[in-house]
RODO-2510 file (C-alpha; in nm, 4 decimals, decimal comma):
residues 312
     n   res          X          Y          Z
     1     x    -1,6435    -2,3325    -2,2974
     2     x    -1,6423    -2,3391    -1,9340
     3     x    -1,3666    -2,6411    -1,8798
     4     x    -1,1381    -2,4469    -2,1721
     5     x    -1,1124    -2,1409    -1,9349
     6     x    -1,0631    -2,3078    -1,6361
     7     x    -0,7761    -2,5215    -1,8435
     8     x    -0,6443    -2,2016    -1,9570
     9     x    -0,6211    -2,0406    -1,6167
    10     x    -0,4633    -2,3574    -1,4869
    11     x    -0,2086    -2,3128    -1,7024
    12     x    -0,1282    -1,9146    -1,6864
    13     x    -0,1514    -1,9522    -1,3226
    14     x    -0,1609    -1,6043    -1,1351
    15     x     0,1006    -1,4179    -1,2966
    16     x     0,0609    -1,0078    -1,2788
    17     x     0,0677    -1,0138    -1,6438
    18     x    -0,1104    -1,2895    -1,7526
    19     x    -0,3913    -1,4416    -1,4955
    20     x    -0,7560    -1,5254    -1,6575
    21     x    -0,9069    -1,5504    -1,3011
    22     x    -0,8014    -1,2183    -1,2611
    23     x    -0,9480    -1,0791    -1,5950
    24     x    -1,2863    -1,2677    -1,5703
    25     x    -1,3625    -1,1219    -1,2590
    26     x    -1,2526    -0,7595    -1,3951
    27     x    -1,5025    -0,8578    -1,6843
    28     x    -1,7493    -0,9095    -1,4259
    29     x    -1,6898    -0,6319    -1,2382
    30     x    -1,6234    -0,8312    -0,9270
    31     x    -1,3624    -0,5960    -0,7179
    32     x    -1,3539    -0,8282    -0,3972
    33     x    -1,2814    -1,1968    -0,4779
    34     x    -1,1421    -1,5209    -0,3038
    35     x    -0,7934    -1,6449    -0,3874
    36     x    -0,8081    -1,9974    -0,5861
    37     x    -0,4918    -2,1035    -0,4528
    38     x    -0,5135    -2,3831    -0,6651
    39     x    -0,4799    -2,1932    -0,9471
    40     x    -0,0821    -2,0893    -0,8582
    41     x     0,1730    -2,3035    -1,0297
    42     x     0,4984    -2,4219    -0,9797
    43     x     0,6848    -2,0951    -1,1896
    44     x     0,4472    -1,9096    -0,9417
    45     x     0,5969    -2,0185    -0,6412
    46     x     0,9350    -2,0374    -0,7662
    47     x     0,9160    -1,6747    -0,7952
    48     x     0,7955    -1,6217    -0,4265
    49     x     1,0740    -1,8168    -0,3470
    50     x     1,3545    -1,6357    -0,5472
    51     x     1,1770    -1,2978    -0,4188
    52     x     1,1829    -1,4147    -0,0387
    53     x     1,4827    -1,5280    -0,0301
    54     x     1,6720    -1,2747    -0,1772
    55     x     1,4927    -1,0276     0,0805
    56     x     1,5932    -1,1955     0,4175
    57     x     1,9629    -0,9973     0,4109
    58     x     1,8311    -0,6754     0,3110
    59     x     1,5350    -0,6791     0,5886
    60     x     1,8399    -0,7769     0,8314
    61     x     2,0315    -0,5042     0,7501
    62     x     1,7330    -0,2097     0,6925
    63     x     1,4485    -0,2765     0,8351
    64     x     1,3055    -0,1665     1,1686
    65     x     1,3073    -0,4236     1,4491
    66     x     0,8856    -0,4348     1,3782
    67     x     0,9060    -0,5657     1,0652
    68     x     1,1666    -0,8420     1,1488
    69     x     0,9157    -0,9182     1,4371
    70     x     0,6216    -0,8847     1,1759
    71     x     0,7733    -1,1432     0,9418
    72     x     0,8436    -1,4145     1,2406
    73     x     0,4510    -1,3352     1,3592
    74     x     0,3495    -1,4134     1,0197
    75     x     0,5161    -1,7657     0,9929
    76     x     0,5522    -1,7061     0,6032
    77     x     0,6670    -1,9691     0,3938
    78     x     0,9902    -1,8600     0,2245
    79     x     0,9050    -2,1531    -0,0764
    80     x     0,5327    -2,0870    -0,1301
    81     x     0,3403    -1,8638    -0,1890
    82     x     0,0676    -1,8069     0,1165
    83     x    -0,2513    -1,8174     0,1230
    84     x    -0,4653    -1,5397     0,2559
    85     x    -0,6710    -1,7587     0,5362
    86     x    -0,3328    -1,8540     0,6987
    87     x    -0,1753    -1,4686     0,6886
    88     x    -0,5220    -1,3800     0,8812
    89     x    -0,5017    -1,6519     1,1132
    90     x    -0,1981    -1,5355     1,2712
    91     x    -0,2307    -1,1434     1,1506
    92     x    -0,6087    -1,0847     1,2810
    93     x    -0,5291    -1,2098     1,6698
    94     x    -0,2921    -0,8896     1,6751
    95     x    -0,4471    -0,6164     1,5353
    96     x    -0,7794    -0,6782     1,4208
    97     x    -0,6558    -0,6430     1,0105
    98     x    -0,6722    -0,8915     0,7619
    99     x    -0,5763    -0,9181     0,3801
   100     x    -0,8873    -0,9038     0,1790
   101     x    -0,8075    -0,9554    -0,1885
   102     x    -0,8838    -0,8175    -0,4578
   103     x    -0,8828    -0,8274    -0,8619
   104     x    -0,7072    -0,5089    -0,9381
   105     x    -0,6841    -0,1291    -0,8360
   106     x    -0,9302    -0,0040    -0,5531
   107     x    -1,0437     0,3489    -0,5885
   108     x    -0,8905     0,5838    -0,3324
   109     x    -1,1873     0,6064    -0,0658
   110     x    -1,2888     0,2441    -0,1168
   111     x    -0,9081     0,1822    -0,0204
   112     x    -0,9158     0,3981     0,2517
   113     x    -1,2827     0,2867     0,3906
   114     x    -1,0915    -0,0866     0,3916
   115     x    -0,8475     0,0502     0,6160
   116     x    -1,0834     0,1900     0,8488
   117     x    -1,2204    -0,1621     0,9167
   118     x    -0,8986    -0,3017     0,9307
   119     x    -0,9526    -0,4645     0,5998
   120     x    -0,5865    -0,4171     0,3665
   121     x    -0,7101    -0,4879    -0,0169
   122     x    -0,4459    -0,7689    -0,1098
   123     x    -0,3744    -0,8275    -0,5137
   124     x    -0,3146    -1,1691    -0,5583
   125     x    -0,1360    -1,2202    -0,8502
   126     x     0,2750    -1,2886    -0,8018
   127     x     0,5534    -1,1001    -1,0967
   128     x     0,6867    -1,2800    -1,3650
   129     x     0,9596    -1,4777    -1,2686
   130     x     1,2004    -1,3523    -1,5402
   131     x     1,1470    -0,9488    -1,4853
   132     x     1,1332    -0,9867    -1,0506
   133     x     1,2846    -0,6150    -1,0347
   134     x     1,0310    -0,5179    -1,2967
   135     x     0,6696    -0,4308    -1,0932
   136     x     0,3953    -0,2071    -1,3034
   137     x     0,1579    -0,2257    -1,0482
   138     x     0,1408    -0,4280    -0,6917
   139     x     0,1669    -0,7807    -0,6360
   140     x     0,1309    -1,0098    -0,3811
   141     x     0,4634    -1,0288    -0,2819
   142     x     0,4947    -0,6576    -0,2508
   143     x     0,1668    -0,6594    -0,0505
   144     x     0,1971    -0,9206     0,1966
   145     x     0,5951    -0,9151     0,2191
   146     x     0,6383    -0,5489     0,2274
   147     x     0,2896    -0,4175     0,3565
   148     x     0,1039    -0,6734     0,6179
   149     x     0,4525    -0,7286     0,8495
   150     x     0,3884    -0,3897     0,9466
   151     x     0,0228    -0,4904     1,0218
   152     x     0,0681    -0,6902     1,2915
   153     x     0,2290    -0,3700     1,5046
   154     x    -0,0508    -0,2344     1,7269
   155     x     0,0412     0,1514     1,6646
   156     x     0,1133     0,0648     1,2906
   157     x    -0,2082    -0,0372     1,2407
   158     x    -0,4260     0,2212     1,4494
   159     x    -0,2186     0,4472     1,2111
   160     x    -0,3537     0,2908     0,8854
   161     x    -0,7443     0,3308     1,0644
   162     x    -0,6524     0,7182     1,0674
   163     x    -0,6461     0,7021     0,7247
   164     x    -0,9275     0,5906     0,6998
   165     x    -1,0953     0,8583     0,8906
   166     x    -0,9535     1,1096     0,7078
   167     x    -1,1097     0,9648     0,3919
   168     x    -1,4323     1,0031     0,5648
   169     x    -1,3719     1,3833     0,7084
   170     x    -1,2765     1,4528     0,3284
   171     x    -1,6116     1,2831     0,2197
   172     x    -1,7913     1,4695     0,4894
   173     x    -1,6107     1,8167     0,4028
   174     x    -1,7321     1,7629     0,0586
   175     x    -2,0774     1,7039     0,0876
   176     x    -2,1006     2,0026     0,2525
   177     x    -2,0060     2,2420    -0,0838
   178     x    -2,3178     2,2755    -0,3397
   179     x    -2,1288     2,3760    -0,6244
   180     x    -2,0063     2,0531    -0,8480
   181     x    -1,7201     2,2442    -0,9462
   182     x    -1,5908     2,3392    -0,6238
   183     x    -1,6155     1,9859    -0,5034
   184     x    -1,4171     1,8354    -0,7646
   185     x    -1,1398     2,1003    -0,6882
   186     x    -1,1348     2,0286    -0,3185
   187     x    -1,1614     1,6967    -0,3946
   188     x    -0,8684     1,6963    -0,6255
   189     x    -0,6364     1,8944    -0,3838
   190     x    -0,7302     1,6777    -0,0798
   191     x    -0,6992     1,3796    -0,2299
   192     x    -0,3335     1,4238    -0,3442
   193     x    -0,2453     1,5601    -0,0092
   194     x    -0,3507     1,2324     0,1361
   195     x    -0,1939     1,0409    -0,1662
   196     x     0,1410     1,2239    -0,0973
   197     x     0,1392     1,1148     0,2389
   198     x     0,0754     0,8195     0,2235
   199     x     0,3301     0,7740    -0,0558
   200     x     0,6051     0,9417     0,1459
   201     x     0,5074     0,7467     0,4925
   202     x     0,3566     0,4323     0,4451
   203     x     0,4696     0,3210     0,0841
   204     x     0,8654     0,5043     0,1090
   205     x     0,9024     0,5959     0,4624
   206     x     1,2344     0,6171     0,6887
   207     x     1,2459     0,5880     1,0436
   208     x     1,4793     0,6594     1,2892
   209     x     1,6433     0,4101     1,4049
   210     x     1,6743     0,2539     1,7753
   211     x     1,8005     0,5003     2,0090
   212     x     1,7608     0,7551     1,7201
   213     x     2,0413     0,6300     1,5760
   214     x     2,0627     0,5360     1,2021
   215     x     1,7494     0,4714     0,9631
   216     x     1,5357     0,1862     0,9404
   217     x     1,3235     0,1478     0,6590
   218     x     0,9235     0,0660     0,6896
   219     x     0,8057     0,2263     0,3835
   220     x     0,6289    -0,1080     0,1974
   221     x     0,7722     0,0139    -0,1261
   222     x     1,1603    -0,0088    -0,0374
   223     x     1,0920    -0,3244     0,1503
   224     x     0,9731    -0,5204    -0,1071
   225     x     1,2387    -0,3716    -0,3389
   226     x     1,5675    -0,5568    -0,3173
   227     x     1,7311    -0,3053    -0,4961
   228     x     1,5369     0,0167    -0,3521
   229     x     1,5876    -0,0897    -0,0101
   230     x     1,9807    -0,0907     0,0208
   231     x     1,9458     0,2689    -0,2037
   232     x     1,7147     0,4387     0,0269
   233     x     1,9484     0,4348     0,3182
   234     x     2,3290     0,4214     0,1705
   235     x     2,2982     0,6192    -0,1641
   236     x     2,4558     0,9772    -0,1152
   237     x     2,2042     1,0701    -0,4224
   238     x     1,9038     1,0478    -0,2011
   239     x     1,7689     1,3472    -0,0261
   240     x     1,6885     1,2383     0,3130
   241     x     1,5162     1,4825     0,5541
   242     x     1,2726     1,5433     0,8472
   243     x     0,8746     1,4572     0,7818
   244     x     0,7844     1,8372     0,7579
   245     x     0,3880     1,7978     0,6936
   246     x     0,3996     2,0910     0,4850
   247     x     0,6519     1,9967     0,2422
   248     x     0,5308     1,6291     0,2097
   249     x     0,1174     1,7656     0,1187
   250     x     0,2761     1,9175    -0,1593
   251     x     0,5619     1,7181    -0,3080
   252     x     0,4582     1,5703    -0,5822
   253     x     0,6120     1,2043    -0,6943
   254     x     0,7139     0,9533    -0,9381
   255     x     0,6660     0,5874    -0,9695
   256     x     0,8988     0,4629    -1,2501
   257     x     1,2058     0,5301    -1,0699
   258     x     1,3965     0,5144    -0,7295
   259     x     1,2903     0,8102    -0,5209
   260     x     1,5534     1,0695    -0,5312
   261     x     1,3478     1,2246    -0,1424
   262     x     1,2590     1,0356     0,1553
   263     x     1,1492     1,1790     0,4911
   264     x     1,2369     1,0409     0,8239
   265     x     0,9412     1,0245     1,1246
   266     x     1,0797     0,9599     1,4934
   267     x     0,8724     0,6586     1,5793
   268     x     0,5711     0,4881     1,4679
   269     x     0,3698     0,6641     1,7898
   270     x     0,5120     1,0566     1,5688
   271     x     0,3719     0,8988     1,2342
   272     x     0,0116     0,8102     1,5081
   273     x    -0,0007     1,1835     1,5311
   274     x     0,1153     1,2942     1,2100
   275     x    -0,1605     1,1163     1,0335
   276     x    -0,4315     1,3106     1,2863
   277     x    -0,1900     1,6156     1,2503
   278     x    -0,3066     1,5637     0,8345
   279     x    -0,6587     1,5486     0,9322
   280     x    -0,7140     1,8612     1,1343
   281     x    -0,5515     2,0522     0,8740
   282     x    -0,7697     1,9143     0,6330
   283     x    -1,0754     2,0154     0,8625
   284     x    -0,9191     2,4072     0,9009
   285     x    -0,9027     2,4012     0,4685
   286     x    -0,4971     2,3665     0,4818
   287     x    -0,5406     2,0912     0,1968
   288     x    -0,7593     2,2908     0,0089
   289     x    -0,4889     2,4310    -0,2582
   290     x    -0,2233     2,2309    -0,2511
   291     x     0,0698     2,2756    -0,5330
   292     x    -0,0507     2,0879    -0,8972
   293     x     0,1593     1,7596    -1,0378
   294     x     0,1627     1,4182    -0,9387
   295     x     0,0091     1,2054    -0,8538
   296     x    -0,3291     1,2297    -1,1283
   297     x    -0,6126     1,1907    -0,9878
   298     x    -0,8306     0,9212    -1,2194
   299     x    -1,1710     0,9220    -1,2362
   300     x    -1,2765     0,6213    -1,0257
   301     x    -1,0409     0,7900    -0,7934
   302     x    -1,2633     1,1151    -0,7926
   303     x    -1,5717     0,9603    -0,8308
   304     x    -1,5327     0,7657    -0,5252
   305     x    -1,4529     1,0551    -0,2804
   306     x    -1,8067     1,2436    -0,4461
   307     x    -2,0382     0,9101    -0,4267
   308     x    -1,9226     0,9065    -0,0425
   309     x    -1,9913     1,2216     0,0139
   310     x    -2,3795     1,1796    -0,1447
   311     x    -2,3831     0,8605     0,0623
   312     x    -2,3780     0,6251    -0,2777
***
């Protein structure tokens, strides 16, 4: 029974859709796994490939200058896709992170507690070859060519720690409230203040560009999105305005669709101080009622923020 699931898994390789390493260890409950490289096959690559390549213009034309630098620090393989112990080899000497992966979604303060010891959960499944504008959820492409470039930038990454500390404050405001009910509600309203920002910084954000002129894109989300990426800067039907930390705490979004508003941050040193900006208005209860809407929060996502905050 053994040697038929390890044929079968052979054969579906590590596609998002259809991976049986991926679903065993769900089965099992295992969250943090290794990555069987082994297991990738030759439509698997071709797809890194066909996703890579396509990129290299765009990132040219819109990305910041870290990024570019990023990608060259990285030595990627544009043919291949990489394994995890050779992105930490040259990503860990930089900035201390390294991809850990991971068998599907990571509740919110698990996520966050990752980034506080430098650790970025990494899926490691690749898209389907024939739907590569098509992503339901992250992939590995997405993760390590859109989000770990920006990882090995010093101030990039101290800013992704901050996060990670303000998962903590929020655990540490919480366990401070007796009443269940209460906690679930502050919960609920800090958590998708933190989830907005992080969607409309880290995952969609704009930057000025050098010299504060033009945008650069370092959101992960537009640059792993060959079509997103070109839309977010020339598209006259995208809003485009200054981070305001007000606005962003309580914009809800959408995932299915290009984003119709992006905000712009100065540098990666303003986005530093925007993050500990977030937290000290957290600690003064300005997160404490923010507006209703997207994104939901699930249960593992709530559950996680309350078992921190009873030290579970």
């Amino acid at each position: 029974m053994a040697g038929a699931r390890a044929e079968r898994a052979i054969k579906s390789g590590l596609t998002t859709t259809r991976a049986p390493f991926i679903e065993q260890a769900q089965a099992e409950g295992r969250l943090y796994i290794h990555q069987p490289y082994e297991l990738y096959t030759d439509d698997n690559h071709e797809a890194w490939r066909r996703l890579f390549t396509r990129m290299e213009d765009r990132w040219r034309r819109y990305a910041n200058p870290r990024f570019l630098q990023g990608i060259d620090n990285l030595c990627l393989d544009p043919a291949r896709v990489p394994r995890l112990e050779d992105v930490n080899r040259f990503l860990s000497p930089l900035t201390g992170f390294q991809a850990k992966p991971v068998s599907g979604y990571v509740p919110s303060f698990l996520f966050f507690d990752c980034l506080r010891n430098r650790e970025f959960p990494t899926t490691i499944t690749i898209r389907d070859g024939a739907t590569l504008d098509y992503l339901p959820e992250p992939d590995i492409f997405h993760d390590i060519a859109g989000h770990v470039p920006m990882h090995t930038d010093r101030a990039f990454a101290d800013t992704l720690v901050r996060f990670g500390d303000c998962a903590h404050t929020a655990a540490e405001i919480v366990a401070g409230i007796r009443d269940e009910h209460e906690q679930i509600r502050r919960v609920t309203s800090i958590f998708k203040a933190l989830a907005r920002f992080f969607w409309f910084t880290i995952e969609f954000g704009l930057m000025r560009g050098p010299n504060g002129h033009g945008l650069k894109v370092y959101g992960s989300g537009l640059l792993s999105s060959h079509g997103e990426i070109a839309h977010a800067i020339d598209s006259p039907e995208v809003q485009r305005y200054p981070m305001q930390l007000e606005w962003v705490i309580n914009q809800y979004f959408e995932i299915d669709h290009y984003q119709p508003l992006l905000f712009v941050v100065d540098s990666f040193e303003h986005l530093f101080d925007l993050v500990g900006e977030l937290e000290r208005w957290m600690r003064e209860g300005r997160l404490d009622n923010v507006s209703p809407g997207e994104p939901a929060v699930s249960e593992p996502d709530l559950r996680s923020f309350l078992d921190a905050s009873r030290g579970k």
